[in-house]
Each structure stands twice: as structure tokens, then as C-alpha cells.
N, C-alpha and C positions, 0 to 999 in steps of 0.2 A: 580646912585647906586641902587634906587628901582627899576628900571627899569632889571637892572641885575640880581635881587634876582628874580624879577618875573618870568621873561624870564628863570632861571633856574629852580625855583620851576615846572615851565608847563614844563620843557623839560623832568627832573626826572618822574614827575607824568604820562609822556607817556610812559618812558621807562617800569615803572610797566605795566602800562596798559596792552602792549605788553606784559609782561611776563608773566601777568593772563590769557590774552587770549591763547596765546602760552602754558601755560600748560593745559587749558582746552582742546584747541583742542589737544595734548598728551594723556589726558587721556580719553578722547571721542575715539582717535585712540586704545587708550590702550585696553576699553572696547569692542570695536568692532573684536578686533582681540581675544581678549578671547572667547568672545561670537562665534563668529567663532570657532574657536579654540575646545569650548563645544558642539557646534554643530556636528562640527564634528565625534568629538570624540563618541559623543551621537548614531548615526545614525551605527557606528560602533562596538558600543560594544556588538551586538548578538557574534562577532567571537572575538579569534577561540571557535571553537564547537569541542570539542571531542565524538566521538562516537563509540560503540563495535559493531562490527563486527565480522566473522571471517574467518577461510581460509579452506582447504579442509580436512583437521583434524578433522573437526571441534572446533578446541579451538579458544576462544577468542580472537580479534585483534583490538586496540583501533586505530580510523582514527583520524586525528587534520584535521579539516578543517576552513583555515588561513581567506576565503570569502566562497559566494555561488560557486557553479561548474556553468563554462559558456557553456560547450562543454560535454554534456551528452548523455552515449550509454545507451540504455534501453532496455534490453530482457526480453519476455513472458509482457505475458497479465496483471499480478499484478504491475510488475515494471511499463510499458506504464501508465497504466491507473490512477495511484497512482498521480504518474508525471502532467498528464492533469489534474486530479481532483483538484490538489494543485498551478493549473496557471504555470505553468512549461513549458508548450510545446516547446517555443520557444526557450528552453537549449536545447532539446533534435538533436545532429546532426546526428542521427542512433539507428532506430528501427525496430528491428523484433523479429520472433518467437509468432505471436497473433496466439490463437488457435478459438479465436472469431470476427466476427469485433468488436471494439470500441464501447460502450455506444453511443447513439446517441448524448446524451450534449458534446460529448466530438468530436465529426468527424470534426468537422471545424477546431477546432487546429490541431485533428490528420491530416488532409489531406496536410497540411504545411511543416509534419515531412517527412525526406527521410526513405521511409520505404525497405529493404531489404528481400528480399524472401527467402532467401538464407542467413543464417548468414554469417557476414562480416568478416575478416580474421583479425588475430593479427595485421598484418602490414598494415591492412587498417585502425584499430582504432589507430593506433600509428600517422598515416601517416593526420589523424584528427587532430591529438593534443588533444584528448578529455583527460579530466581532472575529469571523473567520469565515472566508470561502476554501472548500478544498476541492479541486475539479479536474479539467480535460483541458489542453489549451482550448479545443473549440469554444469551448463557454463563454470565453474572453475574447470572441469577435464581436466587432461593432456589432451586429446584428439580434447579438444577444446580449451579453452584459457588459461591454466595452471592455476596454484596455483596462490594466491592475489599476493605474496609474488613480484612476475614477474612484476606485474602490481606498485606495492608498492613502490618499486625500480623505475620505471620510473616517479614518481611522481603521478602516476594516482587513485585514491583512488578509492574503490569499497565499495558497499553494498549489503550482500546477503540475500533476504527475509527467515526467519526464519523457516517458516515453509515447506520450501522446498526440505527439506531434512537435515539441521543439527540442529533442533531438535523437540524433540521426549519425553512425545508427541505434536502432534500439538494443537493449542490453539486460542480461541478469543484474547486471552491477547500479545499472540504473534503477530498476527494482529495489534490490535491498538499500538501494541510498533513500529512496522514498519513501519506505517504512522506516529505518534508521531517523530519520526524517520528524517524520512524527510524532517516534517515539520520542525525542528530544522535545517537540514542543509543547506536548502534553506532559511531560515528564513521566512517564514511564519508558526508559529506554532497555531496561532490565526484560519487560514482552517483550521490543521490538526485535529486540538482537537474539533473542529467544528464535523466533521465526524466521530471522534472516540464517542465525544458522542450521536451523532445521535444511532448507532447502541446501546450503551449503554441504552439510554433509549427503543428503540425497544425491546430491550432482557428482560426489565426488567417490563417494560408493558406486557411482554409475558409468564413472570412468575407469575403475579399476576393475571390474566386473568385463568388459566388453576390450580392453587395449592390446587384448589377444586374438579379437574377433574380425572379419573381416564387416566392414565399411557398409551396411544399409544403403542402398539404393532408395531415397525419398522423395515424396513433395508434397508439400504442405498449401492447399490451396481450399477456395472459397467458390463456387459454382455460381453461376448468375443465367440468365434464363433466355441467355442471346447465344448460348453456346460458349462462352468465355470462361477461363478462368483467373481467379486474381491469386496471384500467388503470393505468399508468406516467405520471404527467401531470408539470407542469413542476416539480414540486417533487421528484419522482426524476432520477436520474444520468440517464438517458436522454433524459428529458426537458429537460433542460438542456441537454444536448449536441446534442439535436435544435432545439431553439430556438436557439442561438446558431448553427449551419449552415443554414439558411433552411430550417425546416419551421415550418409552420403547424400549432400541435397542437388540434385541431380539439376532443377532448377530451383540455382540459386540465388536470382534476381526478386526484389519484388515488382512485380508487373503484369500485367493481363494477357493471358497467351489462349489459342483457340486448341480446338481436340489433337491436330495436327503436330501441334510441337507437344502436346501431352504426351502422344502415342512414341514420338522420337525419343523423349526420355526415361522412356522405358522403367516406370518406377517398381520396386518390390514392394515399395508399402507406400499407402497413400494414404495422408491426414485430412478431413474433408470439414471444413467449417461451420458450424450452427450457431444460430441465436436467436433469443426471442421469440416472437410470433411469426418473422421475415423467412428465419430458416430452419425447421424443426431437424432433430437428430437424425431420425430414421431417414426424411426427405433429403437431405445430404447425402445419406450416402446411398441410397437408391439413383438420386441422379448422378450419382458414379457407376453403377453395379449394372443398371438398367442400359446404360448405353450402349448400342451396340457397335457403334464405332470403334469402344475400347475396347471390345472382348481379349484384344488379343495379347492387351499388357497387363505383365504379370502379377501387378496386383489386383486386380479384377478377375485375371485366372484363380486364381489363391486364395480370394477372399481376403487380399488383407488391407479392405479400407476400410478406418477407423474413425468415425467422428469426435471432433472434440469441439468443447463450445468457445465464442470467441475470447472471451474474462479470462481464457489462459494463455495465451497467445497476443494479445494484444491489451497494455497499460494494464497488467499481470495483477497488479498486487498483491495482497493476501493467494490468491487463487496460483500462483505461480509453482507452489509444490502441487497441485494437480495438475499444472498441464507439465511439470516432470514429469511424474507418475503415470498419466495419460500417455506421454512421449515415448517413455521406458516400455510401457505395457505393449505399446503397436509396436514396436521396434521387434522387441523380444518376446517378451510371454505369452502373446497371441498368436505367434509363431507356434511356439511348442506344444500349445494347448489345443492343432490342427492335425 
């Protein structure tokens, strides 16, 4: 009979055993699959990301973006470069319209991308599957790739850099929003604000440097071969940039003026625009230097016209701490360095 009580007592006592360990290893399963579970979850909650936008109206257009874009078209030189800057390249499956080459940091990715000489056709970005345009408003004229709305409808979200034409005026702040921008939709916003404050503090070391100084006499313009010039005034990237570093923009409209009202605003330093194959650096500012109509204002006396290419000055992006930098240097250090 003891023998029975005992033999049962150990049988019982295993059967618990079993059941502690059986629930341990349960909740050991339990905990890993939560943790799992948080991990995941964790790694995913940047999206969605909603972002404004908008369409050829110009009125506001909110995009939900569900992940990153995998299949990115990217036109002009702000959109490209934005992209590379922010470790991007490898989304990008279609890029053209550079009116520069590429930053040098950036040529090795770029040379991976397929680049188009030729903007690519609706039904070749269709025919992609790309799942993001990032561009200029121009792109989004009937003429070329219609309204968002086209694009919207197919699934394909688009972003158009702000100071491209819808709106007005153009601005630093517009700038760092469309990088900030970015970086939100790709989810690295850790670079983008990296780069927006680069420039921030640039700007702002640039203000307390010169708030003793007296006022630059400038203007910021583009030469064209009728004798015109188009000017860059405070409501362009340049000109904001240049007004918030002590330049006085002597004209500060943007608008087309001839030699006549050049020579009246009498500038100390002139910024003269290039781009591309249309307007080389030196040619810029030879047809300022060379004319002899102007001899007699003073920055033609002085030497002090400075080219800068258009990627800093207009739909800025990435490139917008060098046309600081560019802005800062004619302002100043070419001065001292005479």
C-alpha cells in the first residue's frame, strides 16, 4: 500500500512538473512573439506620413504615404540632388533635366541612376510602376505630364518643390520645408534636418558677422543677348539670401530692366547668373565686364562681378548652402582679397 501512495505521489508530482515547465516555455513563446510583435510594430510607425503638396492650381494637396517610395522619378537638379544628399539614389529608377552636373559627393550614386536626356514620356513612367514623381511645378503642365490629379488617380504620389513656381514669394524657409519634406517621406529626417540646419547656422553666423557693417549695394541678375537683364530681386532664393547677409538689393524687383536702369542703380557688387550649356560662368560675366556702357558702375570699376550658377538661386535645394556661401564670398571676401 505504501508503495502505491508513493509511486503515486511521484507520478502527480511529474505531472505538475510538466505543467510548470509547459507554461513557462508558453509564456517564454508568449513573450517573444510580443516582443516580436513591438518590434515590429516599432520599426514601422514613421508611416503613414501625410504631406501637402499641391497641383497646378496651385492649391494645396495632402499625399498619405502608406511606406518609403521604392520606384522614384526625379526631375531638375533640386529634386536629383535632394534625393542623393539624403542616401536616396538607389529609389531613384529615372532622372533628368540637370542643368548642372551633380555635386561631386554625389557622382558615384549618381552614375548608377538611369539618366534621360530627353524627358521620359507618361507611359514610360507608368510603364516603370514608379510610385513617386518628385519635380518643378513646370513638369505638371498639360503639355508635359498633366495635373497631380492624373498621376494621383494612378496611385503614384508626386511632390512639387515650392519655390518653383507655386509660391510666391520664394523663401529660405520654403527650402528647408522641402527637404524636411523628404526627409519625412523617406524616413530619414535625422539627414534632412542635419542639412537644414547646416544652412541655418551658415545664415545666421552670417548675420552677426556683418550687423555692424554697412548695407552692400547689389543686384542679382541673368543677362540675355537683347541687351536685357532679368533680375533676381528679394522675392527669389537669392535674393533672400542676399538680403538677410547685409546686401542692399538696389534692384529689388524681379523683372527685366535694360543697361539704362542698371547703370542708375549703381551696384558695388553684381551677381551674374550661369547655367548649363545656355550660359557658361566666365561668359556671364565677361558680358558684364566687357560692356562698355557699364564702365562706369562701380562694380565693373572694382571687379566685383561674381558668377553664380542658377541651382543656387532658384528651387535651391540641397545646393542652397552654396549659394550662401557663393552670396557671403562676393559680398565680403572678395572684397578683402582685392
Amino acid at each position: 500500500m505504501k508503495r502505491i501512495v508513493k509511486f503515486l505521489s511521484i507520478f502527480i508530482l511529474a505531472i505538475i512538473m510538466l505543467n510548470l515547465v509547459g507554461c513557462n516555455d508558453g509564456e517564454e513563446e508568449t513573450a517573444k512573439e510580443v516582443k516580436q510583435e513591438t518590434s515590429n510594430k516599432s520599426s514601422n510607425s514613421h508611416y503613414p506620413v501625410t504631406i501637402t503638396t499641391y497641383n497646378w492650381n496651385k492649391e494645396p494637396v495632402e499625399i498619405t504615404f502608406e511606406k518609403a517610395p521604392e520606384k522614384v522619378v526625379a526631375i531638375y537638379q533640386s529634386s536629383i540632388e535632394t534625393l542623393l544628399a539624403l542616401g536616396q539614389g538607389d529609389k531613384i529608377v529615372a532622372a533628368s533635366f540637370l542643368d548642372d552636373p551633380v555635386k561631386d559627393e554625389y557622382k558615384e550614386a549618381f552614375d548608377k541612376i538611369k539618366y534621360y536626356e530627353q524627358l521620359p514620356t507618361k507611359e514610360e513612367i507608368l510603364a516603370m510602376e514608379a510610385d513617386f514623381i518628385t519635380s518643378w511645378y513646370s513638369l505638371f503642365s498639360e503639355k508635359n505630364y498633366g495635373d497631380v490629379s492624373f498621376w494621383h488617380e494612378r496611385g503614384v504620389n508626386t511632390y512639387i518643390q515650392q519655390n518653383s513656381g507655386v509660391k510666391s514669394p520664394n523663401s529660405l524657409e520654403n527650402e528647408y520645408e522641402d527637404i524636411i519634406n523628404m526627409g519625412k517621406i523617406f524616413d530619414v529626417e535625422d539627414k534632412a534636418n542635419q542639412i537644414v540646419d547646416d544652412m541655418k547656422i551658415k545664415i545666421k553666423e552670417a548675420k552677426e558677422s556683418v550687423k555692424d557693417k554697412k548695407l552692400v549695394k547689389t543686384v542679382i541678375l541673368e543677362s540675355s543677348k537683347e541687351g536685357q537683364y532679368r533680375i533676381y530681386g528679394e522675392d527669389s532664393i537669392g535674393g533672400d539670401i542676399a538680403s538677410q547677409v547685409g546686401a542692399d538689393l538696389v534692384v529689388d524687383r524681379n523683372d527685366n530692366i535694360g543697361v539704362e536702369d542698371l547703370i542708375k542703380s549703381n551696384p558695388d557688387v553684381i551677381f551674374t547668373v550661369y547655367y548649363g550649356d545656355s550660359i557658361k560662368s566666365k561668359e556671364a560675366v565677361n558680358n558684364i565686364m566687357d560692356n562698355p556702357a557699364l564702365s562706369s558702375v562701380p562694380a565693373i570699376k572694382n571687379e566685383r562681378v561674381n558668377p553664380i550658377v542658377l541651382s543656387e538661386v532658384y528651387a535651391s535645394g540641397v545646393r542652397t548652402l552654396d549659394g550662401i556661401n557663393t552670396i557671403i564670398d562676393g559680398l565680403y571676401n572678395s572684397q578683402e582679397s582685392k
